[in-house]
C-alpha positions in Angstrom: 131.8 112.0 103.0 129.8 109.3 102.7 126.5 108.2 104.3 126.6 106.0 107.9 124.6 103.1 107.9 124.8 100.8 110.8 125.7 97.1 110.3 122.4 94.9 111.3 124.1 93.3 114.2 124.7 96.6 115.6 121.4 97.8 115.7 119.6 97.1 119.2 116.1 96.9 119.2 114.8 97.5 122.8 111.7 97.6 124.9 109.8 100.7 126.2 107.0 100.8 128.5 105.2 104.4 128.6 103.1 105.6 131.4 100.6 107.9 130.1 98.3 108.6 132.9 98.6 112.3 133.5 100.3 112.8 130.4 99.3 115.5 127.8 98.8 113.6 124.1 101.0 115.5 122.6 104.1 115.3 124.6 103.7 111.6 125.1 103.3 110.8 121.3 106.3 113.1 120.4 108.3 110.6 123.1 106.9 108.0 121.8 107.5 108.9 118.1 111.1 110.1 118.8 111.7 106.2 120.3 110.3 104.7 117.4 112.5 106.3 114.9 115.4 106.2 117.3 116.6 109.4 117.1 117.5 109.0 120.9 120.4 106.7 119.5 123.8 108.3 118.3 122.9 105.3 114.9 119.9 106.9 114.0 120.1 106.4 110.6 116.6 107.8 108.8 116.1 105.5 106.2 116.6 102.4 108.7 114.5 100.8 111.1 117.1 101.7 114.4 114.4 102.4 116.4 112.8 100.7 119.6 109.4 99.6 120.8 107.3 101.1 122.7 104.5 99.9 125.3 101.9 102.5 126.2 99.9 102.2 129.4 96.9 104.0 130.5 96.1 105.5 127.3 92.6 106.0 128.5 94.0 108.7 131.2 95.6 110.8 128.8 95.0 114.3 128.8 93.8 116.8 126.1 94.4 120.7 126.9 91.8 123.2 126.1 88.6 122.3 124.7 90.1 119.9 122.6 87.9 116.9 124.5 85.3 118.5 122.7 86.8 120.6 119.7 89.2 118.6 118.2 87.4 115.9 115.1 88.5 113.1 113.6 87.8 112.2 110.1 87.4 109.5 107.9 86.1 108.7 104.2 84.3 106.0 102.6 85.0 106.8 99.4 81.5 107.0 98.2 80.2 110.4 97.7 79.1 111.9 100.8 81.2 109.3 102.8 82.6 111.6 105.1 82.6 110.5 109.0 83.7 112.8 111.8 83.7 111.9 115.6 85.1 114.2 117.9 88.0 113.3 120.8 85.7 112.6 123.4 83.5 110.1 121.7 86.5 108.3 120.1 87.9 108.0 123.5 84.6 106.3 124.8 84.4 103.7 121.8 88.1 103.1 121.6 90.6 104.9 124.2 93.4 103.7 122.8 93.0 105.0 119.1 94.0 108.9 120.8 97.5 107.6 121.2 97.8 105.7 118.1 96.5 108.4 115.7 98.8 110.9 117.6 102.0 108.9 117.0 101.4 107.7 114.0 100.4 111.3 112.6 104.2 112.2 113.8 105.8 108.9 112.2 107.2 109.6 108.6 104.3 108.9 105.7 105.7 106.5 103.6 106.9 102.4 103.9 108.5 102.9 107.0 106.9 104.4 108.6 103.9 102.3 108.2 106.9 99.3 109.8 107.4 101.9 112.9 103.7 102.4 113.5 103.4 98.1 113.8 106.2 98.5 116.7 103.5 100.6 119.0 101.4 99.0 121.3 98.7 101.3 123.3 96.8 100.0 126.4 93.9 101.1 128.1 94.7 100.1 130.9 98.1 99.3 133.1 98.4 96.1 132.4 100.2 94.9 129.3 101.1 91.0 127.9 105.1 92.1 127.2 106.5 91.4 130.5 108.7 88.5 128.8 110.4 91.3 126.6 111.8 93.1 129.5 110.7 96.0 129.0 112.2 99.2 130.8 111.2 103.0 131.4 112.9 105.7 129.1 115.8 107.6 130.5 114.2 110.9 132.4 111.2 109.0 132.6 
């Protein structure tokens, strides 16, 4: 049996648009994810860029269960001994609200080249409006 790999004219590359005001973080950045990859298609093909893109709105209104708000940290390092940063969810989501969803999705995306391509096809806003009206974008299907 040999391996399916879509022809490049068949592959469609659509437009998303995300809501995710009300939306827990996690749910909305495994949809998200999922879209990205295309694994909603029947040509997902893993090694292949058949996914779509996806528009996030209202990242600032996301929501974090628990005491994650205050619990949950996110690190960095310099490189230089004792470079270590940490900043916890509710101070990254005062500095830069839209960082929440990215680091989400991207920590679901595959950890390699393409991955890295995928991550370049989210865009996260703060607020509800976005600048990719001309791309038509549309709302997922159970959305």
């Amino acid at each position: 049996m040999s391996t399916y790999v879509p022809r490049a004219e068949q592959v469609r590359n659509d437009w998303f648009v995300l809501d995710a005001e009300n939306q827990v973080l996690g749910r909305l950045a495994t949809k998200a994810a999922m879209m990205l990859m295309g694994k909603h298609k029947p040509d997902y093909t893993p090694f292949l860029k058949t996914g779509d893109h996806v528009v996030v709105v209202n990242a600032d209104k996301v929501i974090l269960t628990g005491k994650k708000e205050d619990d949950k940290l996110y690190r960095r390092h310099s490189g230089y001994p004792g470079g270590l940063k940490e900043t916890n969810a509710r101070k990254l989501r005062q500095d830069h609200p839209t960082r929440l969803v990215e680091f989400a999705v991207a920590g679901m995306l595959p950890k390699n080249k393409l991955g890295k391509q995928l991550a370049k096809r989210l865009r996260v806003y703060a607020g509800p409006e976005h600048p990719h009206e001309a791309q038509g974008p549309k709302l997922p299907a159970g959305a």
